[in-house]
C-alpha positions as CSV (number, residue, x, y, z in Angstrom):
1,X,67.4,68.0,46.1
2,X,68.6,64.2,46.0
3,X,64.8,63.5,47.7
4,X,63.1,65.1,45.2
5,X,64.6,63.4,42.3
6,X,64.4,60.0,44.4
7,X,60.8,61.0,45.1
8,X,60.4,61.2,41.2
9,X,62.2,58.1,40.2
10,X,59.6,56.0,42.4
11,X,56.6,58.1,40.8
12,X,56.1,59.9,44.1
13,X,54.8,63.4,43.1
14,X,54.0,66.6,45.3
15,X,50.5,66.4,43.7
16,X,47.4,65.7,45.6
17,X,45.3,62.6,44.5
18,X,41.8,62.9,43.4
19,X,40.8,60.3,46.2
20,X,41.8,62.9,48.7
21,X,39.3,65.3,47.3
22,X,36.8,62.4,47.5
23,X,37.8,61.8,51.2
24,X,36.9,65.6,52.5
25,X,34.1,66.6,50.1
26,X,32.8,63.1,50.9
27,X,32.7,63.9,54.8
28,X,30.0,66.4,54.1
29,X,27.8,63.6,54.1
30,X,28.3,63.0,57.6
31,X,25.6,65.1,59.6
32,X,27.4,66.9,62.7
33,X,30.6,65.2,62.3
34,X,31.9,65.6,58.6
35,X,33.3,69.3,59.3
36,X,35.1,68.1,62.5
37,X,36.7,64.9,60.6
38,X,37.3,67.1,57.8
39,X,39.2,69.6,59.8
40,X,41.0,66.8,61.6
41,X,42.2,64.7,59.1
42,X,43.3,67.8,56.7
43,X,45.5,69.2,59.9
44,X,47.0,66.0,60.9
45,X,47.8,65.3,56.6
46,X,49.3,68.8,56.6
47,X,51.9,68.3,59.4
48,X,52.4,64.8,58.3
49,X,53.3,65.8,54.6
50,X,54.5,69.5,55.7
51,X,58.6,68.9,54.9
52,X,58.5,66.2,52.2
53,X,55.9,67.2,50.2
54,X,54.7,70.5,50.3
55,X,52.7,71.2,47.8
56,X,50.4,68.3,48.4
57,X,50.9,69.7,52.0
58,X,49.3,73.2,51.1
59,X,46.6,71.1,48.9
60,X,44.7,69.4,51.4
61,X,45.0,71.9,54.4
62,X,43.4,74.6,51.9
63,X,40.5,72.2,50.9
64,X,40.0,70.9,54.4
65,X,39.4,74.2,55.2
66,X,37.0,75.3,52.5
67,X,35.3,71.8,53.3
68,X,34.6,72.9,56.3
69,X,33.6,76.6,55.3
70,X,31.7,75.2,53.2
71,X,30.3,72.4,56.3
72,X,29.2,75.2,58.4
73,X,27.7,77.7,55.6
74,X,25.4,74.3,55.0
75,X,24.9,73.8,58.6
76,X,23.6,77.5,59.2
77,X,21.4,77.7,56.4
78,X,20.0,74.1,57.2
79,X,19.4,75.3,61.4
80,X,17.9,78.7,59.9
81,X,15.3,76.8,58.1
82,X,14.0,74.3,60.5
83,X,14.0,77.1,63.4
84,X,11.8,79.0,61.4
85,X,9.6,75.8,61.0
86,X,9.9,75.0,64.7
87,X,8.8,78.9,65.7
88,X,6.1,79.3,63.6
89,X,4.7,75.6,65.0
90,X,5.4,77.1,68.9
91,X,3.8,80.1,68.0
92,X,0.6,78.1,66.6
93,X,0.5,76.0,69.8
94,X,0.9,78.8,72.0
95,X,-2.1,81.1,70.3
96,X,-3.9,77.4,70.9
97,X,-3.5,77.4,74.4
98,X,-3.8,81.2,74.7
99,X,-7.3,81.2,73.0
100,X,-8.1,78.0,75.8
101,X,-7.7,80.3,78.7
């Protein structure tokens, strides 16, 4: 009890900052990466905050891990659209060289 109302006194709240959400949403932006630093840096925050501050604990573990839901769902729909691009080009080349022969 005496650390929480220390942690008060110095304006130290169990409330996630905004540039936190910046931080994770922001490594979207990085292609291949951003769901692996995302996923990283959430964990290591979590266990680093875990017994003083809880609540901002629980914060950025649950939006690291809906940043990277979120990471993959992109990722998947992304691949799905240029492999449908890339087959339908093979299949062009291959009638090509079938219609060669």
């Amino acid at each position: 009890m005496n650390q929480y109302i220390k942690r008060q006194e110095e304006g130290d709240t169990d409330i996630l900052e905004g540039h936190w959400y910046a931080v994770i949403w922001g490594a979207l932006l990085l292609p291949f990466l951003g769901c692996t630093v995302i996923l990283i840096l959430s964990s290591v925050m979590y266990y680093f905050w875990r017994k003083t501050y809880p609540r901002k604990a629980l914060a950025i573990n649950l939006q690291g891990w809906l940043a990277f839901i979120a990471g993959q769902a992109i990722s998947v729909l992304f691949f799905q659209s240029f492999w449908h691009r890339y087959n339908i080009w093979l299949e062009r080349i291959y009638l090509k060289i079938c219609m060669l022969v």
